[in-house]
C-alpha positions in Angstrom: -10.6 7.0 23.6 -9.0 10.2 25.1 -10.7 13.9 24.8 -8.1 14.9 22.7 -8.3 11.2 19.9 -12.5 12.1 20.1 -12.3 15.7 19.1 -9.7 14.8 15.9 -11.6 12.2 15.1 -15.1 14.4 15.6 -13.2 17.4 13.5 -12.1 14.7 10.5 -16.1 12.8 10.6 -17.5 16.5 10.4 -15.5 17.9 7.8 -15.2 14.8 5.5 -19.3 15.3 5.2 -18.8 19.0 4.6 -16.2 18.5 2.4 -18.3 15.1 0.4 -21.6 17.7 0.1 -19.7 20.4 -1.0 -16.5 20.5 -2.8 -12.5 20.3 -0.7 -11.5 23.9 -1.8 -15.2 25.5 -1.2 -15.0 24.0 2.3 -13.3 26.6 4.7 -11.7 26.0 8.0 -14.1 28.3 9.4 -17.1 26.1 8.0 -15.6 23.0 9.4 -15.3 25.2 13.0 -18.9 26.4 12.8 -19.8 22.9 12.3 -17.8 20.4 14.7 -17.8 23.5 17.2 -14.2 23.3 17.9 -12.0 26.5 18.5 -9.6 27.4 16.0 -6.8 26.8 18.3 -8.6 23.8 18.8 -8.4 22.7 15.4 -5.1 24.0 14.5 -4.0 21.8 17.7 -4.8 18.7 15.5 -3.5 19.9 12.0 -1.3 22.7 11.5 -3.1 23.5 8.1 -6.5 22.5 5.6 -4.3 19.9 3.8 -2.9 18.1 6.2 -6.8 17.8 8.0 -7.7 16.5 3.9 -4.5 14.0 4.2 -5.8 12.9 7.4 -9.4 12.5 6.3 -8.5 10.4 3.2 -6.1 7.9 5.3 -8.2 8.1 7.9 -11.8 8.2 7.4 -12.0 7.7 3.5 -9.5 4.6 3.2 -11.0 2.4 5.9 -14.8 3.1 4.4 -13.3 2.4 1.2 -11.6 -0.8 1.6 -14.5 -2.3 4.0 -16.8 -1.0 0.3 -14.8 -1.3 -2.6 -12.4 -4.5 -1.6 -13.2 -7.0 0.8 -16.7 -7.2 -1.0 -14.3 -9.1 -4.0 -13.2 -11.9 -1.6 -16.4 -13.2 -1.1 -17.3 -14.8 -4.4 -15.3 -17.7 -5.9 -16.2 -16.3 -9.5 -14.2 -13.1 -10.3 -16.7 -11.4 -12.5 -19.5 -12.3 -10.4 -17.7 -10.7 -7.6 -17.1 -7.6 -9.7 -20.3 -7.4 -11.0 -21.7 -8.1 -7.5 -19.4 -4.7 -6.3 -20.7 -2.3 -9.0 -23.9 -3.0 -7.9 -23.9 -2.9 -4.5 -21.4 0.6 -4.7 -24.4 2.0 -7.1 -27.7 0.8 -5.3 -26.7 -0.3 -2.3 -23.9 1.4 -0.3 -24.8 3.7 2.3 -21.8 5.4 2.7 -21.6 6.9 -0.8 -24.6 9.3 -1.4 -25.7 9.1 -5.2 -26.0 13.3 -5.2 -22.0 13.6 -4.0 -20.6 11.1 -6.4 -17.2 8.5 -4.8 -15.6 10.6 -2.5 -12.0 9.4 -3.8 -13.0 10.4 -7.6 -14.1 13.9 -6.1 -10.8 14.7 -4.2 -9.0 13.2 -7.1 -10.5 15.5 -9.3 -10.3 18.6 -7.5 -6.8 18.1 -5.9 -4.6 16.0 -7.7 -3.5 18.6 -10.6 -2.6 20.9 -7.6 -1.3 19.3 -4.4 1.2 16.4 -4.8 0.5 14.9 -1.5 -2.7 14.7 -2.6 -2.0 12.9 -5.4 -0.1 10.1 -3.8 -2.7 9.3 -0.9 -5.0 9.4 -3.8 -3.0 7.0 -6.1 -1.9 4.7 -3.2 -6.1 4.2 -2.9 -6.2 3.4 -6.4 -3.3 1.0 -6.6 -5.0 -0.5 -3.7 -8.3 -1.4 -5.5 -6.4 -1.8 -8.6 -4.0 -4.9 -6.9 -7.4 -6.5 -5.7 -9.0 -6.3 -8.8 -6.5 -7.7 -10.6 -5.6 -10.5 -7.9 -8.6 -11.6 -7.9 -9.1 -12.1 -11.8 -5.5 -13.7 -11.8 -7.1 -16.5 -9.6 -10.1 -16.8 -12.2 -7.4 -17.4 -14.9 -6.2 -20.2 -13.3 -9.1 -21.9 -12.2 -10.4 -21.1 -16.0 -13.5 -18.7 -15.3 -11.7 -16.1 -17.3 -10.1 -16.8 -21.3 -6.3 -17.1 -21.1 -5.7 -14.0 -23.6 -7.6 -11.1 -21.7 -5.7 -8.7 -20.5 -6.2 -8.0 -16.8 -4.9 -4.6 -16.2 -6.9 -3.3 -19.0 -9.7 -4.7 -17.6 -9.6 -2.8 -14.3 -8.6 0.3 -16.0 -11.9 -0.3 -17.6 -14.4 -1.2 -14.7 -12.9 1.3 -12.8 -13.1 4.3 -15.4 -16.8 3.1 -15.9 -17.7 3.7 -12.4 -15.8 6.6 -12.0 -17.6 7.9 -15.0 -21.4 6.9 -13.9 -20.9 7.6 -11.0 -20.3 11.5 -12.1 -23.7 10.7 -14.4 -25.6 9.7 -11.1 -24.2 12.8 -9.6 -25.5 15.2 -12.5 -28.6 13.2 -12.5 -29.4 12.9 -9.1 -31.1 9.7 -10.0 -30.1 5.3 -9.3 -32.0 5.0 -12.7 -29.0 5.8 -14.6 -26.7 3.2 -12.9 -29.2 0.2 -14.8 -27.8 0.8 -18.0 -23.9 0.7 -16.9 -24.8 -2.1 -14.7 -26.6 -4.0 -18.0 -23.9 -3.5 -20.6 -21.3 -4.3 -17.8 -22.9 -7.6 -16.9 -22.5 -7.8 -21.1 -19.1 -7.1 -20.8 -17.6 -9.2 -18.1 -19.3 -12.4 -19.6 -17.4 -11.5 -22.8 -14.4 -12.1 -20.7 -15.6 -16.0 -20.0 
């Protein structure tokens, strides 16, 4: 990797765990300087303003983490709901990447900059299609192979698992605590079996 590829990369790693601990629009370009201990005309070298650094760090650094977390996980079950049920819990108890005291990362930008930046919005919205499309892929295969009743509605299913972990996941946040995520986890395993 060239100087120039490492110190982007360096400036969007540093700033994505400012920006997770403490809020997009309470992160300043000077905090993300005094941390990655690049000049300013280092860092406007690599992005000509704060947005187009958060752009980067959501195509960049928060898509891969979330696709390697959030999706390939679901291909590794033949059962559908196991598979989801499997995800929810190792996104509440086991992932290291998402820190139980920050929340998910994409709910947090979503959030705090979708009502006001547009580009935002569609990075943000492409991430949720893109779990949404596995979700429901993989449930469509269940149908068929008869693990899940004919009549259920798929797409309101995933509007449903994902607004429940979206949601506990702001509880675990206010809570600071994993002992929250057993209940969700508990009436969710209720749920999906529901769907059999």
């Amino acid at each position: 990797m060239k100087k120039a590829e490492a110190t982007r990369l360096n400036i969007l790693q540093k700033a994505f765990e400012l920006i997770y601990a403490q809020g997009y629009q309470t992160t300043s370009i000077d905090d993300i300087i005094a941390t990655t201990q690049v000049t300013k005309g280092a860092f406007y070298y690599h992005f000509k303003t704060k947005d187009e650094m958060g752009i980067a760090i959501i195509n960049e650094i928060l898509k891969p983490a979330l696709t390697k977390s959030f999706i390939t996980p679901l291909k590794k079950e033949q059962n559908p709901l196991d598979a989801i049920y499997s995800l929810m819990e190792n996104l509440l108890l086991k992932n290291e990447f998402l820190k139980i005291e920050y929340g998910c990362p994409a709910a947090n930008f979503t959030q705090e900059m979708s009502p006001w930046n547009m580009d935002f919005k569609k990075v943000l919205d492409e991430l949720t299609r893109q779990w949404t499309k596995a979700l429901i892929t993989i449930m469509e295969a269940g149908k068929k192979d008869g693990l899940i009743r004919s009549d259920v509605d798929l797409e309101n299913v995933t509007l449903f698992v994902l607004s429940g972990y979206w949601g506990i996941r702001n509880f675990g946040k206010v809570s600071n605590s994993t002992s929250i995520y057993s209940a969700y986890l508990k009436e969710l395993k209720i749920y999906l079996n529901g769907l059999k």
